[in-house]
N, CA, C and O of each residue as an XYZ file, in Angstrom:
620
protein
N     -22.869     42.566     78.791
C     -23.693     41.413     78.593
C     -22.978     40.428     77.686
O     -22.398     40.860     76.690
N     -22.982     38.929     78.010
C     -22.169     38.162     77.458
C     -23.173     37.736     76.037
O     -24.298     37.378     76.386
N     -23.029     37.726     75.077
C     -23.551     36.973     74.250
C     -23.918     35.677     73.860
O     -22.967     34.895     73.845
N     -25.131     35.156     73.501
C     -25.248     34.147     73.505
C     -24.397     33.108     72.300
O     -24.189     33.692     71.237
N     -23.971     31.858     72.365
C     -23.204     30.892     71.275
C     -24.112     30.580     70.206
O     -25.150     29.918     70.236
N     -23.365     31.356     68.962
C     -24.661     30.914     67.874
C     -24.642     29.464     67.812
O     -23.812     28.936     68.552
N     -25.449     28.605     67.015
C     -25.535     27.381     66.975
C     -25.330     27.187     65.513
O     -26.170     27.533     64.682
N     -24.262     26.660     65.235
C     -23.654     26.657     63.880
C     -23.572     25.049     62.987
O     -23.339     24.830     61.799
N     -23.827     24.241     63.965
C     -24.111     22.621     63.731
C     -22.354     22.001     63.728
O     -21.326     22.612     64.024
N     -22.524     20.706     63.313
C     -20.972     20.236     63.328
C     -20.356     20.639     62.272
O     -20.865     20.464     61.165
N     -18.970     21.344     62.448
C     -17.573     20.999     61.476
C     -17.159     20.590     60.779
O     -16.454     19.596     60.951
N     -17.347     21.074     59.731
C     -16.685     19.734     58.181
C     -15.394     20.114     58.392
O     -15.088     21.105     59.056
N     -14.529     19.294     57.799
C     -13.306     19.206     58.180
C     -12.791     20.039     56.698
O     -13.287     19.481     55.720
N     -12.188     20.865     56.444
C     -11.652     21.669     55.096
C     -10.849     20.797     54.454
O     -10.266     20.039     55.230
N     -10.597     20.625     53.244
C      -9.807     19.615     52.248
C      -8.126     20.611     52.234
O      -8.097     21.763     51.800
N      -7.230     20.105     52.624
C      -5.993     20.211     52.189
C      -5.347     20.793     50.921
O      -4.523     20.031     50.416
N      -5.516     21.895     50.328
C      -5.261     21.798     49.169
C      -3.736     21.539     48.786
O      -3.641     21.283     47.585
N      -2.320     21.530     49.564
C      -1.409     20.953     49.180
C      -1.814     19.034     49.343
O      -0.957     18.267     48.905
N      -2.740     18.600     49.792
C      -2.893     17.231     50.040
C      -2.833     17.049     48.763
O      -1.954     16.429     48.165
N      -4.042     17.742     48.173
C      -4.579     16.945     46.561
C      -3.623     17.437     45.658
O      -4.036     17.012     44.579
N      -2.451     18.164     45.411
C      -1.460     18.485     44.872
C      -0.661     17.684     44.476
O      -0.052     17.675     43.406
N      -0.614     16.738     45.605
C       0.569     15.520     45.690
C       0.179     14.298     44.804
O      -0.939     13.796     44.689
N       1.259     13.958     44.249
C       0.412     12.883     43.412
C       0.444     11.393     44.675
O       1.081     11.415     45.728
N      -0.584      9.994     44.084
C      -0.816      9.456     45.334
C       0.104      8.344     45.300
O      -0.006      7.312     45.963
N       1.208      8.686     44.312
C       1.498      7.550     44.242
C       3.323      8.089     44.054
O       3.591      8.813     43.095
N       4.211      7.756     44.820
C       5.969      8.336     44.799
C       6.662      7.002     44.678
O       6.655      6.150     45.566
N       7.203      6.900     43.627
C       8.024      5.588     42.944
C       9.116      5.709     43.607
O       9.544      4.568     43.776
N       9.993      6.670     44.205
C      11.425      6.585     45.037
C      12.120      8.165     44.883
O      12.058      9.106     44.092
N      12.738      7.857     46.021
C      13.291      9.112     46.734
C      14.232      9.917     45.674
O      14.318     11.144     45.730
N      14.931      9.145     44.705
C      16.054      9.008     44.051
C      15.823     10.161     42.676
O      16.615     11.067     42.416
N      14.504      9.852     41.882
C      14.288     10.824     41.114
C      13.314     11.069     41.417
O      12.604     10.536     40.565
N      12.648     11.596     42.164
C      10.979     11.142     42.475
C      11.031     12.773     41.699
O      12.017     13.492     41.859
N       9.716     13.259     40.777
C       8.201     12.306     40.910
C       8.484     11.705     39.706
O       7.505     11.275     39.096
N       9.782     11.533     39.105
C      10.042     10.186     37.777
C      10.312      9.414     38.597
O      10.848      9.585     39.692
N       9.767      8.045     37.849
C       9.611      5.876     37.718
C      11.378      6.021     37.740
O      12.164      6.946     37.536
N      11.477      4.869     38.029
C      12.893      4.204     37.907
C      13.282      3.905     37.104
O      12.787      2.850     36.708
N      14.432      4.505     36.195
C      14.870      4.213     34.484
C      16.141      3.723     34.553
O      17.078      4.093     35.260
N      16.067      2.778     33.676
C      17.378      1.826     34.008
C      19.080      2.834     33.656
O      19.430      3.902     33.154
N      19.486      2.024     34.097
C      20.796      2.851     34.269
C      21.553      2.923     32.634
O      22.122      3.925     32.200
N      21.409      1.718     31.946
C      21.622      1.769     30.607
C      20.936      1.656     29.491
O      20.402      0.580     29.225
N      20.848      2.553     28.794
C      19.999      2.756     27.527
C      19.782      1.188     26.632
O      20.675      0.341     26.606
N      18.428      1.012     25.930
C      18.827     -0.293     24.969
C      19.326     -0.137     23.889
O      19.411      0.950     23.317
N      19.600     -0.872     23.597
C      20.604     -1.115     21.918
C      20.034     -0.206     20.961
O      20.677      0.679     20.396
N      18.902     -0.428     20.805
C      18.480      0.576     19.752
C      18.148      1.773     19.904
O      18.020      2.419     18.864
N      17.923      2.403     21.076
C      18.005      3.977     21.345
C      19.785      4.234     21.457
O      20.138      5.272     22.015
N      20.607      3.516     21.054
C      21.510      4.047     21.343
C      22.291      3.894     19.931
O      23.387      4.428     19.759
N      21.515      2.969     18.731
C      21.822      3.021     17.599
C      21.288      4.187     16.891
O      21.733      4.586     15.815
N      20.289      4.734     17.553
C      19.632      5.668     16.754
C      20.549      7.115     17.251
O      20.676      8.006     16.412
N      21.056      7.262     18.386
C      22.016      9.101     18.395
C      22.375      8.938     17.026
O      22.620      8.020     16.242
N      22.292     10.635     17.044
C      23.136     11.093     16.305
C      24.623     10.417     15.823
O      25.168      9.542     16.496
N      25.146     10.902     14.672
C      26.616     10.186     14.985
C      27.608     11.079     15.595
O      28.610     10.562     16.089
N      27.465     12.305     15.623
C      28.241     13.443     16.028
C      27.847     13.007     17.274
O      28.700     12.130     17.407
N      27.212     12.958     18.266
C      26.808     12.499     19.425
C      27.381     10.769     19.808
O      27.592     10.734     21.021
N      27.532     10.073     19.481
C      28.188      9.446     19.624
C      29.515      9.272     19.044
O      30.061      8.205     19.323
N      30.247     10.203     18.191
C      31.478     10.138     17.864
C      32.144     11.001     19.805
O      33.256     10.846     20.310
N      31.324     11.565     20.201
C      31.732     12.829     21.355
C      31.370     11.970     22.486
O      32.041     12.274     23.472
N      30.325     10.741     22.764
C      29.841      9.905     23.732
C      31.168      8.926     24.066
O      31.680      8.751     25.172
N      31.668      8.198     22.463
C      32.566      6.478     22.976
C      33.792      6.937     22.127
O      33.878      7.552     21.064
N      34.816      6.350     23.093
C      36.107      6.451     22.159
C      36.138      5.900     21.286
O      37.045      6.213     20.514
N      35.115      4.659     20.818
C      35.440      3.604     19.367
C      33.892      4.390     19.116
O      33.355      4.697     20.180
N      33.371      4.633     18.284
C      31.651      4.669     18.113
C      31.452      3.457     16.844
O      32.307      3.368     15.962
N      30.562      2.794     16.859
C      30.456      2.126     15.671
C      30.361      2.610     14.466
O      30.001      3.754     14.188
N      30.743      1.591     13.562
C      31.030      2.704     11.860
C      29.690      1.663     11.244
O      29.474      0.455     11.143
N      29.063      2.806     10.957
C      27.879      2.863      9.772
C      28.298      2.717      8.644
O      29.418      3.203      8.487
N      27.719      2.085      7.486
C      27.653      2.160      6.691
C      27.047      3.657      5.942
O      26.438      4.589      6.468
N      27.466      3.464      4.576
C      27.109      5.065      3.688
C      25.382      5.109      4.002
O      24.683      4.248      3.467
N      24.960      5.812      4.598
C      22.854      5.378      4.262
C      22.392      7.002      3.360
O      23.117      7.936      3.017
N      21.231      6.840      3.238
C      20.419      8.140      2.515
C      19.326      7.662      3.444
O      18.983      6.486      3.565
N      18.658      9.016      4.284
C      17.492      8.802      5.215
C      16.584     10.254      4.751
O      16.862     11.453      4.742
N      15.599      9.602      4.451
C      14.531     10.035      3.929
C      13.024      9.913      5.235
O      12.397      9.016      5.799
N      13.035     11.515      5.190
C      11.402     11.809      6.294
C      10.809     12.431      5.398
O      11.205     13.293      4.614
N       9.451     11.766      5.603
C       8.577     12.357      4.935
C       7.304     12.459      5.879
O       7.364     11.747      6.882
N       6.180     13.218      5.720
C       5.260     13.538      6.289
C       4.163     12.743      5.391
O       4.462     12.341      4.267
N       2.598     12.497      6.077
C       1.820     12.001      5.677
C       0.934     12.773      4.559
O       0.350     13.798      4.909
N       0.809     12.284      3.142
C      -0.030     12.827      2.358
C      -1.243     12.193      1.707
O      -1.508     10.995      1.606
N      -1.860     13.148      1.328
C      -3.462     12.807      0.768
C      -2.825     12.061     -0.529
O      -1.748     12.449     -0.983
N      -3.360     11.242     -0.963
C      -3.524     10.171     -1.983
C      -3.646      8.604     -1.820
O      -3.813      8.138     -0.693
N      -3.558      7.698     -3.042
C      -3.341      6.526     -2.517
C      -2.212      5.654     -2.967
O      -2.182      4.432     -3.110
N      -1.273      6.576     -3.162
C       0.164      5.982     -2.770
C       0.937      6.053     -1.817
O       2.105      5.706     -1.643
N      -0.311      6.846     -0.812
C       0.611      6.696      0.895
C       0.971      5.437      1.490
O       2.124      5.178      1.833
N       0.058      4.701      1.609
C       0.094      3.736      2.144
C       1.128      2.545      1.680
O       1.594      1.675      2.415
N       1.397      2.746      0.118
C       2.478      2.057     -0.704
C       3.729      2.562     -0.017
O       4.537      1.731      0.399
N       4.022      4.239      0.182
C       5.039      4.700      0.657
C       5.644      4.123      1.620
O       6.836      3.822      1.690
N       4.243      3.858      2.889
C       4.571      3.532      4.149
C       5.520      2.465      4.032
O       6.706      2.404      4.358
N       4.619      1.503      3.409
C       5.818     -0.125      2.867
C       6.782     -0.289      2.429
O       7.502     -1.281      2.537
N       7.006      0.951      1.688
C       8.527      0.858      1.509
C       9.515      1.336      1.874
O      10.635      1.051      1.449
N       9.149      2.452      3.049
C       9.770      2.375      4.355
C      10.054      1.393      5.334
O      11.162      1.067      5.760
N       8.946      0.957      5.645
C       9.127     -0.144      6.683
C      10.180     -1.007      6.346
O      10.875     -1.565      7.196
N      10.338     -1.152      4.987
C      11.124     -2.159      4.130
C      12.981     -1.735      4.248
O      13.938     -2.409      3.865
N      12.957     -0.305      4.960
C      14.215     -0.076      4.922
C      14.844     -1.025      5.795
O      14.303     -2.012      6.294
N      16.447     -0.513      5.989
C      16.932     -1.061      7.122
C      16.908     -0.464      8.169
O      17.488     -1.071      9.070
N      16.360      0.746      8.523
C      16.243      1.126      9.687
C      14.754      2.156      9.690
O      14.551      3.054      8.872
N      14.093      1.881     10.483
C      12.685      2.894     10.267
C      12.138      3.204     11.710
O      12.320      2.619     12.778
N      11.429      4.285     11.393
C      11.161      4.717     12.666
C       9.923      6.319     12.221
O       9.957      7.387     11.610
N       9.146      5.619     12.899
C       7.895      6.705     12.934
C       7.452      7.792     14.260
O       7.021      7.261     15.284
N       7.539      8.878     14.219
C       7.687      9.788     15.426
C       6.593     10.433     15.336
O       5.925     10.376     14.304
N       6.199     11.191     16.447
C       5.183     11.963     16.245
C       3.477     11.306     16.259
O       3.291     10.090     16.318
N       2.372     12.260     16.199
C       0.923     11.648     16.538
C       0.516     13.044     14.950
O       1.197     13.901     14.387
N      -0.931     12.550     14.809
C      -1.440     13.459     13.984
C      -0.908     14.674     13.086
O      -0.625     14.132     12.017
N      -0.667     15.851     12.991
C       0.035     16.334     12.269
C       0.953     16.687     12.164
O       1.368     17.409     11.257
N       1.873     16.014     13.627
C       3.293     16.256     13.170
C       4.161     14.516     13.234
O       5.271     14.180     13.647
N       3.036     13.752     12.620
C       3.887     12.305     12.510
C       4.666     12.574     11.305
O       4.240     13.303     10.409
N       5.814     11.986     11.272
C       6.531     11.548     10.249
C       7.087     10.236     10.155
O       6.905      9.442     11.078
N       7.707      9.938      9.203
C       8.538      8.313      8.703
C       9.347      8.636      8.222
O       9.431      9.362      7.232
N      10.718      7.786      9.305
C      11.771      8.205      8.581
C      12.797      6.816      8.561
O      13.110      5.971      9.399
N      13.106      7.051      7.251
C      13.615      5.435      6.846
C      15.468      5.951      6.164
O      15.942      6.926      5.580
N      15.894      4.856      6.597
C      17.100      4.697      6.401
C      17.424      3.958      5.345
O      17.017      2.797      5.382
N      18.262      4.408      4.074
C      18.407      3.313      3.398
C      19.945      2.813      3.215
O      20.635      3.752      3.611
N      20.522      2.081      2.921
C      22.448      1.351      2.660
C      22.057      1.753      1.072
O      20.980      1.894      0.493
N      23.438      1.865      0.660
C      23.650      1.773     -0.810
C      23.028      0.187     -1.628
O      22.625      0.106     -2.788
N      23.091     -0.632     -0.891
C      22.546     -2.009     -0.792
C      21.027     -1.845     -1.371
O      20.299     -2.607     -2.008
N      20.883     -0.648     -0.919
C      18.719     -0.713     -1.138
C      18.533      0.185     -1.780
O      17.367      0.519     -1.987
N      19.680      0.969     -2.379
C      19.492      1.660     -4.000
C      18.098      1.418     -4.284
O      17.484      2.452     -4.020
N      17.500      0.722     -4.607
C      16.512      0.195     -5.745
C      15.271      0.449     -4.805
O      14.436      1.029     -5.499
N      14.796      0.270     -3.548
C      13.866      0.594     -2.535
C      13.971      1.985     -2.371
O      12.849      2.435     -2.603
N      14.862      3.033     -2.048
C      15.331      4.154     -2.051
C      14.276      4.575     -3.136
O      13.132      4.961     -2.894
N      15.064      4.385     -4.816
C      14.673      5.126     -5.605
C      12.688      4.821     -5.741
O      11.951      5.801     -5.847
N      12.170      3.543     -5.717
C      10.631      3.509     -5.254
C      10.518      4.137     -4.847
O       9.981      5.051     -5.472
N      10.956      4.472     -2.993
C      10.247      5.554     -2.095
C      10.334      6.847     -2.811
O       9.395      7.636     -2.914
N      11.451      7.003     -3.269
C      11.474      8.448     -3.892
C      10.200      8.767     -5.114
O       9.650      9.868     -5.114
N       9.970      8.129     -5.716
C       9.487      8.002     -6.998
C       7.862      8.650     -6.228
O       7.093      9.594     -6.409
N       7.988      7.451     -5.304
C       6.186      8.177     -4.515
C       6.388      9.256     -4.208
O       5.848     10.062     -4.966
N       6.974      9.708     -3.360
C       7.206     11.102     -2.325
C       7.677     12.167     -3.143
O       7.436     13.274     -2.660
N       8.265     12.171     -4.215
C       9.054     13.558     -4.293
C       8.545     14.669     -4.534
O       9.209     15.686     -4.336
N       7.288     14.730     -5.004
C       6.479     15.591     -5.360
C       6.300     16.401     -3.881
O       6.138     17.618     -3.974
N       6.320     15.755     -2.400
C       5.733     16.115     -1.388
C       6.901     17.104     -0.994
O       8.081     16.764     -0.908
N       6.262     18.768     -0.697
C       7.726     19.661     -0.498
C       8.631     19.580      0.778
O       9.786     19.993      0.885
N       7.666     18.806      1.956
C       7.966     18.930      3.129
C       8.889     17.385      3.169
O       8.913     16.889      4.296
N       9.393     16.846      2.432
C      10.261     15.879      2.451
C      11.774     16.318      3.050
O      12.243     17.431      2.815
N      12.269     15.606      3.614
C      13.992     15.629      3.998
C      14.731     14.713      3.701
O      14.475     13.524      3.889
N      16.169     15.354      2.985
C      16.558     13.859      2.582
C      17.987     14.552      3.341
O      18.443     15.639      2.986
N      18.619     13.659      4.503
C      19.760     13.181      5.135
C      20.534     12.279      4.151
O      20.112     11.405      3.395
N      22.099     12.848      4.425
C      23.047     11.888      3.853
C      23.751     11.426      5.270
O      23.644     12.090      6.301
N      24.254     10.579      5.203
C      24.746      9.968      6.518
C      24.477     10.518      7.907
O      25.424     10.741      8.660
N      23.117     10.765      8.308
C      21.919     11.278      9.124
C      22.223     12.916      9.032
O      21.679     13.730      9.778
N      23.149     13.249      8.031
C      23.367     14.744      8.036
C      23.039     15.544      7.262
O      23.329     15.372      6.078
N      22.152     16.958      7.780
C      21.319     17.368      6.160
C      22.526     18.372      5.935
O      23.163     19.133      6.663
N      22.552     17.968      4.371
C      23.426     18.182      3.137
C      22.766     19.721      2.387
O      21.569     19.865      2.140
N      23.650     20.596      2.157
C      22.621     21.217      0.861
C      22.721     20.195     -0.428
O      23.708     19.486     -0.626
N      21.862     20.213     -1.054
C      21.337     20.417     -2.139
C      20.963     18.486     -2.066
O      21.217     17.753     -3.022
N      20.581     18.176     -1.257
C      20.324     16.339     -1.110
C      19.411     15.825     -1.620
O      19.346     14.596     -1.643
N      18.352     16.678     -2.228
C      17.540     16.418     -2.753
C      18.176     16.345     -4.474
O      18.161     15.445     -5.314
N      18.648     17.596     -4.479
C      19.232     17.685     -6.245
C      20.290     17.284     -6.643
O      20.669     17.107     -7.801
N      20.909     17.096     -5.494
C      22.554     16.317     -6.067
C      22.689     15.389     -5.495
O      23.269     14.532     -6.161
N      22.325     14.968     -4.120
C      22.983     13.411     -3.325
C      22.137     12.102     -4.037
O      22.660     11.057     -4.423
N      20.650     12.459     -4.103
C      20.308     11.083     -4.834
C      20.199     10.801     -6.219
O      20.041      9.719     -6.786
N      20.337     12.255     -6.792
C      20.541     11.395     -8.339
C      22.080     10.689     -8.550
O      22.403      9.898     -9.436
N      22.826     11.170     -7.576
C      24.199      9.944     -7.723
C      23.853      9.110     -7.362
O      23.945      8.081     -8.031
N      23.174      9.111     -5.908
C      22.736      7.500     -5.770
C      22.276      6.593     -6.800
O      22.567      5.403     -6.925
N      21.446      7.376     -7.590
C      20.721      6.792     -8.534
C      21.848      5.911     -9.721
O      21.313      4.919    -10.215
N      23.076      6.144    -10.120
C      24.152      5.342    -10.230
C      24.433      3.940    -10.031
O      25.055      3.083    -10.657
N      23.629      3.993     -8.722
C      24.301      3.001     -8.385
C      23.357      1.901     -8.995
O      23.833      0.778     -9.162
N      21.867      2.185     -9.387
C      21.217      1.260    -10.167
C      21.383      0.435    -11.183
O      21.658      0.902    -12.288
N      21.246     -0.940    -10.990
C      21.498     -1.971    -11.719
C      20.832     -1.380    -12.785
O      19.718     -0.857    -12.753
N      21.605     -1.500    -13.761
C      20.951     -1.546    -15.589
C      20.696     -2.939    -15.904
O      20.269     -3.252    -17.016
């Protein structure tokens, strides 16, 4: 005996699940699923390598001046915000990071001696500070590189 055709109504059509996988939008064949990034870096991501990285990148690399670069992390009081300013005030600054792992990290020339020793004066108390000598951490840079700097202060 043949059975009768159940009556099951119309067919939804099933969703693709590699469809919705795909993102909807492919910028080019070339790096896809990365945007198109220019072929040469700008000036200032390329002032900021390392210098060991660019001594190994260009046969000439540009020559820096002597700096002291100081990161510091954000602290409770209200000489943060003084701090911030006298970072910004360096010659080179740059803030990385979101919420608790932002930092500020400022560059100073022998030239800004006197801004240097301010920032220091706020921060030093803070343990999680870093102090770079020519973007390179030094032992003892905290106890020996800037109190020479400190020399260099106009009397």
């Amino acid at each position: 005996m043949a059975e009768a055709p159940r009556d099951q109504g119309p067919l939804e059509p099933q969703p693709d699940p590699a469809a919705e996988a795909a993102p909807p939008f492919r910028p080019g064949d070339r790096l896809w699923p990365y945007g198109r990034l220019a072929e040469e870096p700008p000036e200032e991501e390329l002032a900021r390598l390392d210098p060991d990285l660019q001594a190994a990148l260009y046969e000439n690399p540009p020559v820096r001046p002597f700096s002291c670069t100081v990161i510091f992390a954000p602290f409770e009081g209200p000489l943060y915000q003084q701090a911030v300013d006298l970072a910004r005030a360096s010659s080179d600054y740059l803030e990385t990071g979101t919420d608790s792992s932002l930092r500020h990290r400022a560059r100073f020339t022998s030239a800004q001696v006197e801004a240097l020793h301010g920032l220091w004066a706020l921060i030093e108390a803070n343990t999680s500070t870093e102090v770079l000598v020519d973007d390179r951490p030094l032992p003892y840079a905290r106890e020996l590189w800037l109190p020479l700097l400190w020399y260099l202060l106009p009397r």
